[in-house]
C-alpha positions as CSV (number, residue, x, y, z in Angstrom):
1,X,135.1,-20.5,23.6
2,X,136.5,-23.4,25.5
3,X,138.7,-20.6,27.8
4,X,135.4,-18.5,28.1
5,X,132.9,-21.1,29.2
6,X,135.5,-22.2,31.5
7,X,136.6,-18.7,33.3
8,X,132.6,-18.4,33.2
9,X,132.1,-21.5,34.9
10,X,134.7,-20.3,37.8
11,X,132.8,-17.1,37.9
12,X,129.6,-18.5,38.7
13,X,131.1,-21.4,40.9
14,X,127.7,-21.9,43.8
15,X,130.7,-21.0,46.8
16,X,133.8,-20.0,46.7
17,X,137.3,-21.4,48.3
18,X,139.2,-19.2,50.7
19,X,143.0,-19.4,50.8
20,X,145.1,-18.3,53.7
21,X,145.4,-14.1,53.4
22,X,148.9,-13.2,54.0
23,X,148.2,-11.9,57.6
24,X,147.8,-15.3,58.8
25,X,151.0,-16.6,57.0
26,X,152.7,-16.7,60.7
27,X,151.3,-15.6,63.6
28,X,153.7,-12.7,64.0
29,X,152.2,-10.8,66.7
30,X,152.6,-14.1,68.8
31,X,156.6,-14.5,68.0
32,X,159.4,-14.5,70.5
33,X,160.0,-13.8,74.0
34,X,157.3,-12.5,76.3
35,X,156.2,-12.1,79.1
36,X,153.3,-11.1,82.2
37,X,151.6,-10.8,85.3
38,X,148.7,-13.5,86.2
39,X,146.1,-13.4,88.8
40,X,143.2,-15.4,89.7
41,X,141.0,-18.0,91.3
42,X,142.5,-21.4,92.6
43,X,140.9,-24.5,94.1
44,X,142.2,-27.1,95.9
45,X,140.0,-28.5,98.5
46,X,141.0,-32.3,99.2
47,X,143.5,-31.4,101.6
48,X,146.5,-32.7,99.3
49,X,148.1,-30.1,98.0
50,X,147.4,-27.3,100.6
51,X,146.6,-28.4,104.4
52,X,146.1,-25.7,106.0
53,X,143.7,-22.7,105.3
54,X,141.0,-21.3,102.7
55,X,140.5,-24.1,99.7
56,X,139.4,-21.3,97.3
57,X,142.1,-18.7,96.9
58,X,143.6,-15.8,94.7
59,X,146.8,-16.6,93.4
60,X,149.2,-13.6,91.8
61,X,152.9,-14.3,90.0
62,X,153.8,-14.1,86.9
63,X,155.0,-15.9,83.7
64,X,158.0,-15.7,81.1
65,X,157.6,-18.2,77.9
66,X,158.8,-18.1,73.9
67,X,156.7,-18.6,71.2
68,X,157.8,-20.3,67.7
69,X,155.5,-20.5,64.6
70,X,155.8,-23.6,62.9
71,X,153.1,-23.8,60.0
72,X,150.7,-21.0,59.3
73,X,149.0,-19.8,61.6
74,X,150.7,-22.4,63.9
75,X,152.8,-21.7,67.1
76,X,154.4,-24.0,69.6
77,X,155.8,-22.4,72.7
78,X,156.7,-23.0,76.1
79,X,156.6,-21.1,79.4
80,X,157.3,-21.1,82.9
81,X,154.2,-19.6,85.7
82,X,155.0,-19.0,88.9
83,X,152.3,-17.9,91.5
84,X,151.4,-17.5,94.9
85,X,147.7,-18.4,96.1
86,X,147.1,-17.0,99.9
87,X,144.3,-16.6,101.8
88,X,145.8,-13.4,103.3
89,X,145.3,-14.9,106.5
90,X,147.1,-18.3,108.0
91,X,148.7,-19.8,104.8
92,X,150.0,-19.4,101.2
93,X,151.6,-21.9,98.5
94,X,153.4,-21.7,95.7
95,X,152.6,-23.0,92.4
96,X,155.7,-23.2,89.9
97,X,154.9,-25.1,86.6
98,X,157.1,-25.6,83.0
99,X,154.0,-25.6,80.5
100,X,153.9,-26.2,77.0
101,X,151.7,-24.2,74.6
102,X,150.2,-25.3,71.2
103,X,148.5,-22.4,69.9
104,X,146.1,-21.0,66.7
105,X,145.6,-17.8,65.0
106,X,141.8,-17.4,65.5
107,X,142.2,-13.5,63.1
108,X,145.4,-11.6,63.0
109,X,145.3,-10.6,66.7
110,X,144.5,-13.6,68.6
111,X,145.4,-16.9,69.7
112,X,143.9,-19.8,71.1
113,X,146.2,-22.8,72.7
114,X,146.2,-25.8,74.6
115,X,148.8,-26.5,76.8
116,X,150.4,-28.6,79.5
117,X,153.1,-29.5,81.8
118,X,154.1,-30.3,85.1
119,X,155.7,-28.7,88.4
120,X,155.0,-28.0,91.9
121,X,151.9,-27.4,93.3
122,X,152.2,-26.3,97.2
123,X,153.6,-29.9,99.1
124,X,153.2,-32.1,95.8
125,X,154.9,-32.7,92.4
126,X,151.4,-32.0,90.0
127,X,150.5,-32.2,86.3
128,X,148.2,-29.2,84.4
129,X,146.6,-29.3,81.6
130,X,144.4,-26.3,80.0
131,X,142.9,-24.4,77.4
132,X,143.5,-20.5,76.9
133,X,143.1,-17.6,74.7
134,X,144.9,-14.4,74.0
135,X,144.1,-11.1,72.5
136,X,146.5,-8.4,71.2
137,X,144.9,-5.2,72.9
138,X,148.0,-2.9,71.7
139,X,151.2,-3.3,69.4
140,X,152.6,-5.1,72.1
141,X,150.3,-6.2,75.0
142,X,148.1,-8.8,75.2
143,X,145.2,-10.3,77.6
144,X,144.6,-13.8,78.4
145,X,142.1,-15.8,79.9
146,X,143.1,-19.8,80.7
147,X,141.5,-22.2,82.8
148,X,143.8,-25.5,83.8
149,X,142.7,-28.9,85.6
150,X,145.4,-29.9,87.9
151,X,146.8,-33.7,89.4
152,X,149.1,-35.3,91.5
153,X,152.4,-36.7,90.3
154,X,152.9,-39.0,93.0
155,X,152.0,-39.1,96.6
156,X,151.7,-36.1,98.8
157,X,153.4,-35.7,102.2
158,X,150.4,-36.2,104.3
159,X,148.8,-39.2,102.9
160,X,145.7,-37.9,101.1
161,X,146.4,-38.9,97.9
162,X,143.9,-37.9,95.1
163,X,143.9,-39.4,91.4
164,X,143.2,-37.6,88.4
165,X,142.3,-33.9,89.0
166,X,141.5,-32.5,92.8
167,X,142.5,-29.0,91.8
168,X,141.5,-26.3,89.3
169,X,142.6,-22.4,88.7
170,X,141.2,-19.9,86.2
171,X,144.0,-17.6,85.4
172,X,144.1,-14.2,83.5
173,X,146.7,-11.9,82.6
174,X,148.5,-9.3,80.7
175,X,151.3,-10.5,78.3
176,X,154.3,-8.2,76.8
177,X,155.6,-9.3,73.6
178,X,159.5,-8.4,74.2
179,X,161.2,-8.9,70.4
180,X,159.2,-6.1,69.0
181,X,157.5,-8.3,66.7
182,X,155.3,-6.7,64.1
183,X,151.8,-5.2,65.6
184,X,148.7,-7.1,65.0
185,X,145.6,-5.2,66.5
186,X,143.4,-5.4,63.6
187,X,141.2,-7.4,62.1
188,X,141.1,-9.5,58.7
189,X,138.2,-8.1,56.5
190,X,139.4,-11.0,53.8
191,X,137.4,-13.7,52.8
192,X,135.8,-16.2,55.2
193,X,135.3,-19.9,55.7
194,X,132.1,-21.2,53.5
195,X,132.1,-24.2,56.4
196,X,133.1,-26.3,53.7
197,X,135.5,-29.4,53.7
198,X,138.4,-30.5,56.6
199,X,138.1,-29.4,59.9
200,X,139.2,-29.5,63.4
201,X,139.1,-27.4,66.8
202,X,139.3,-27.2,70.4
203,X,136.3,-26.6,73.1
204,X,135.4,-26.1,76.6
205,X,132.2,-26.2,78.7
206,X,130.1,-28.1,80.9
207,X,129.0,-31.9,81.4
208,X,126.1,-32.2,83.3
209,X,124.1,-35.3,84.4
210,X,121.4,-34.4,86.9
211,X,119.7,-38.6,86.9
212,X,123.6,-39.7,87.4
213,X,123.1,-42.2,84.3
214,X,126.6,-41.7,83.2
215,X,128.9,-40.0,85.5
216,X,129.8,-42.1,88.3
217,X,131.2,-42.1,92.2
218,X,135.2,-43.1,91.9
219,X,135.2,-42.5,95.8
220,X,134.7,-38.7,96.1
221,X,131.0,-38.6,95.9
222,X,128.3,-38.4,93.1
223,X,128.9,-34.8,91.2
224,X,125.7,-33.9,88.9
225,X,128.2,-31.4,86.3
226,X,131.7,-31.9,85.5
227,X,134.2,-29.1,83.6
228,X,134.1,-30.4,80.2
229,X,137.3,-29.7,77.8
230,X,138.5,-31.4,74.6
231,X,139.2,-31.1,71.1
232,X,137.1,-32.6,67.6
233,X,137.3,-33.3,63.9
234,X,135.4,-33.6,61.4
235,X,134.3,-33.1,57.8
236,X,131.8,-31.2,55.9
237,X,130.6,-31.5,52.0
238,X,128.6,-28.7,50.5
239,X,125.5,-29.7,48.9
240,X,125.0,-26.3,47.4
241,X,125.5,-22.9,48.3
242,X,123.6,-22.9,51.1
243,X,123.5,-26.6,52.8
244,X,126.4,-28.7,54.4
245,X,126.2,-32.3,55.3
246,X,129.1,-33.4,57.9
247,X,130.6,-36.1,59.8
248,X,132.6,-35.0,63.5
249,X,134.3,-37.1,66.4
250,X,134.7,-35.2,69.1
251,X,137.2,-36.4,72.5
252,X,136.5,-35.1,75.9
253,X,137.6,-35.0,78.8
254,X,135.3,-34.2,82.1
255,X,136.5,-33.7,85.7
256,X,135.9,-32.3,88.7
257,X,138.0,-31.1,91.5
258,X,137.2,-34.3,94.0
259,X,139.0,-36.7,92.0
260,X,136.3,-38.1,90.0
261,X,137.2,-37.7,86.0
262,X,136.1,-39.4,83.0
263,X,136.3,-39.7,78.8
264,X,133.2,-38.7,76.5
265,X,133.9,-40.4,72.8
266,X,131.2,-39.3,70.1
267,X,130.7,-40.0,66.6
268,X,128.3,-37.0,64.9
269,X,126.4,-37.1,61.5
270,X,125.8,-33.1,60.8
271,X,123.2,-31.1,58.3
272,X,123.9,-27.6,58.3
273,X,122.4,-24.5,56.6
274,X,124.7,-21.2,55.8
275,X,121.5,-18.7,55.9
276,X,124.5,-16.1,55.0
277,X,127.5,-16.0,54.6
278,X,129.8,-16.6,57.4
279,X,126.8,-18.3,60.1
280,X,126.3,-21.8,59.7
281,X,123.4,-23.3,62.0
282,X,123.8,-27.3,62.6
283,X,121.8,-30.0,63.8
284,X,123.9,-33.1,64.8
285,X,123.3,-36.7,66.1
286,X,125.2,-39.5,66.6
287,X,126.2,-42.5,69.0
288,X,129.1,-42.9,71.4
289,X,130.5,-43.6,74.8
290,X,130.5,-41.5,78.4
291,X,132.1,-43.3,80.6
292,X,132.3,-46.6,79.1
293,X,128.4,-47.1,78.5
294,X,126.7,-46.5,75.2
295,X,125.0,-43.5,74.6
296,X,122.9,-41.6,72.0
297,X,123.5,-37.8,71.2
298,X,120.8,-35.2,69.6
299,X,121.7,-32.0,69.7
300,X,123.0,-29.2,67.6
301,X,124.9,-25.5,67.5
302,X,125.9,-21.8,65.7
303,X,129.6,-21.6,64.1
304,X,130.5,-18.0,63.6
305,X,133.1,-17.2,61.2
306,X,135.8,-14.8,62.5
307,X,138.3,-14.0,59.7
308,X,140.3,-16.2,57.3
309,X,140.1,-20.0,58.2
310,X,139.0,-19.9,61.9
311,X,135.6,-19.6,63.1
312,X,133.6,-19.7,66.7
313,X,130.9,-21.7,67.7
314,X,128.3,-22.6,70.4
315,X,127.3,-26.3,70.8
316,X,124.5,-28.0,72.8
317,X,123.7,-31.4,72.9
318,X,121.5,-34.0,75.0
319,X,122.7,-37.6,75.9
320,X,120.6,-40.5,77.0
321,X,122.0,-44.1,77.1
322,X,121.5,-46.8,74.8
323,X,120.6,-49.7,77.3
324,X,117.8,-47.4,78.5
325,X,118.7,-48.6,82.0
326,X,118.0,-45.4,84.1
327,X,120.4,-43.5,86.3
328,X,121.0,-43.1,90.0
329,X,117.6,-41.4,90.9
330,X,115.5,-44.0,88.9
331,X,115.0,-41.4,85.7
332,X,115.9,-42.8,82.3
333,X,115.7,-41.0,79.1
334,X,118.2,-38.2,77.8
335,X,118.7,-35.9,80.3
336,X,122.9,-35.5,80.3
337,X,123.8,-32.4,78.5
338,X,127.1,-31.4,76.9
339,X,127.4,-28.0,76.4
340,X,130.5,-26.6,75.0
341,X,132.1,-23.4,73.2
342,X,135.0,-24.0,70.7
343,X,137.2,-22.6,68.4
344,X,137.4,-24.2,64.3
345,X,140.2,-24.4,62.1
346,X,139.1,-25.0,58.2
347,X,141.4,-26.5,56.7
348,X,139.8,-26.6,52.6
């Protein structure tokens, strides 16, 4: 009876546990040597890196790089990008950089990754660092989407030297897997996350600040919005099958292409309601610091369960500072919004 009521009390357990499906035991579609074409936007308008001609360019090259899967559903790789922006007119410049990838199976056919690195950037020695995605679209191709903030490594020829980032580029592509890996182009219909103990993830979005009460003028000029990227962790303990209380820091950073950068550092309590299964809606609110000053966060978000341990989700939240001093234009109250998209790893 004792073998019964206990295989009973398994049976009936409020949620379940999800383990790691075999599919995502390496990310195998991601394995090897590969390799692509790029093409997109660029930005570099200081006058630092390019000096003559259009700021805002299209840049085409291409890219060679090896992936190695380390855990499950872990890959580290690096790659080398070389591109041309030109304005078709007067000028062009090359961009040549040896990036590092740290990437995630988010399902059996795609991967999400930070990365970064350094190389040339037309007449200076520059740093990038990014956030990108790829999706297998056949048993051997994929598409990506990455967007990169880029610096100066020293001075440039002419004298304009810029800190932090003065230069941006959102990049896709098409990526051939060369070592015939296995084919990954469908999903996982295995079980899903229940939102439910260790987690962490990566996002990317928008910081905006319309009263200027946090973001402030390093030289460059005030900016109301700022490109928003970073990474959080957190934890959440279910209180029953359909509620989750949680606790989250997230790290950002937030830049702009003049110069002006900064660090966002928030501590989040969470509640969150599964209504069903794989949807959690959250409410968060916490303290923290933008820029060095205090601030207080309400806010909340939609986490979307995509297969196995990974998950998407939506965030908004509103900012006001602590001192209740108000900003630039003489408005207090919370008015600075952070608003982000992001990819989850559960790790229980």
């Amino acid at each position: 009876m004792l073998v019964g009521s206990g295989a009973m009390a398994q049976d009936t357990a409020l949620y379940f546990s999800p383990t790691l499906t075999s599919e995502f035991s390496a990310p195998s579609a991601f394995d090897g040597l590969y390799a692509g074409v790029l093409a997109g936007p660029i930005s570099a308008r200081k006058n630092n890196f390019n000096t003559v001609g259009a700021d805002i360019r299209p840049e085409f090259g291409g890219v060679v790089g090896w992936n190695q899967p380390i855990a499950p559903g872990v890959i580290a790789g690096g790659e080398i990008q070389a591109t041309v922006a030109t304005d078709f007119s007067s000028s062009a410049y090359l961009r040549l950089m040896a990036l590092a990838r740290l990437g995630f199976a988010a399902g059996d056919n795609t991967l999400i990754y930070v990365l970064g690195g350094a190389g040339r950037l037309g007449e200076s020695w520059a740093f990038e660092a990014g956030i990108g995605a790829e999706v297998m679209v056949t048993s051997n191709m994929a598409l990506r989407l990455e967007a990169a903030g880029i610096g100066q490594l020293g001075p440039v020829p002419n004298g304009n030297n810029i800190p932090a980032i003065s230069a941006m580029r959102i990049t896709s592509g098409a990526i051939w897997q060369l070592d015939g890996a296995p084919a990954a182009t469908t999903f996982n219909s295995g079980p899903v996350t229940d939102f439910s103990g260790r987690y962490a993830g990566i996002n990317i979005g928008g910081f905006t600040d319309p009263q200027f009460n946090f973001l402030a003028d390093y030289g460059y000029g005030y900016h109301l919005s700022r490109f928003e990227m970073g990474g959080f962790a957190g934890y959440n303990h279910a209180l029953n099958e359909m509620f989750r209380a949680g606790i989250e820091v997230q790290l950002g950073a937030n830049y702009d292409t003049s110069g002006d950068a900064g660090i966002d550092l928030l501590a989040l309590g969470k509640l969150g309601v599964v209504p069903t299964p794989g949807v959690q809606v959250y409410a968060a609110g916490g303290l923290g610091a933008v820029e060095g000053k205090g601030a207080y966060v309400l806010g909340g978000g939609v986490e979307y369960a995509l297969w196995g341990q990974a998950s998407l989700r939506g965030e908004a939240l509103i900012l006001g500072r602590m001192d209740g001093q108000p900003g630039l234009t003489g408005v207090s109250g919370p008015s600075t919004s952070k608003v982000t998209i992001g990819t989850v790893w559960h790790f229980d």
